[in-house]
Steps between C-alpha positions, in 0.01 A plus 500: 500500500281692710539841648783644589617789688842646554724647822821720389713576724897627494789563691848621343481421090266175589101492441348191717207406311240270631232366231215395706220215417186706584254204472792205728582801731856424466824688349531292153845654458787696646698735255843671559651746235719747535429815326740757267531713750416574923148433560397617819136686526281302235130512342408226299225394293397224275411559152395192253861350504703726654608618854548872500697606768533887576862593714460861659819560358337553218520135307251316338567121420291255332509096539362226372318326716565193322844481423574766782794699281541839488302598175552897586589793667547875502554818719314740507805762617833446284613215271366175507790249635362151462326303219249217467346264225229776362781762447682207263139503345500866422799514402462263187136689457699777379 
């Protein structure tokens, strides 16, 4: 496939992602999701298959980046109030 590079942006409980074609120099793909909770401030960072994206609020969500669902998330400050694919998996690891 090439390389690929990545763009994450939000705006209300949306992330904009834009999966770029390093080598064609062209966006290969355009991804809207809306996330568990507000989104607003953001870091992000790609690890093997997974976008990790930190909320200031104190959040931290995990996608696939090739399904693109929710596959967790936690606070850092108070109870966790959404879920995701991996906490389904941890739960049955138990």
């Amino acid at each position: 496939e090439g390389r690929t590079a990545y763009l994450v942006k939000s705006a209300g409980q949306r992330l904009f992602v834009r999966e770029i074609d390093v080598d064609a120099g062209r966006v290969r793909r355009l991804i809207s999701m809306r996330a568990p909770i507000p989104v607003g401030k953001l870091e992000w960072q790609v690890d093997g298959e997974s976008l990790w994206v930190f909320v200031r609020s104190g959040w931290l969500l995990e996608f696939s980046l090739k399904s693109w669902r929710l596959l967790w998330c936690e606070q850092f400050m108070g109870e966790a109030a959404c879920g995701g694919d991996r906490g389904d998996e941890r739960e049955n690891q138990k």
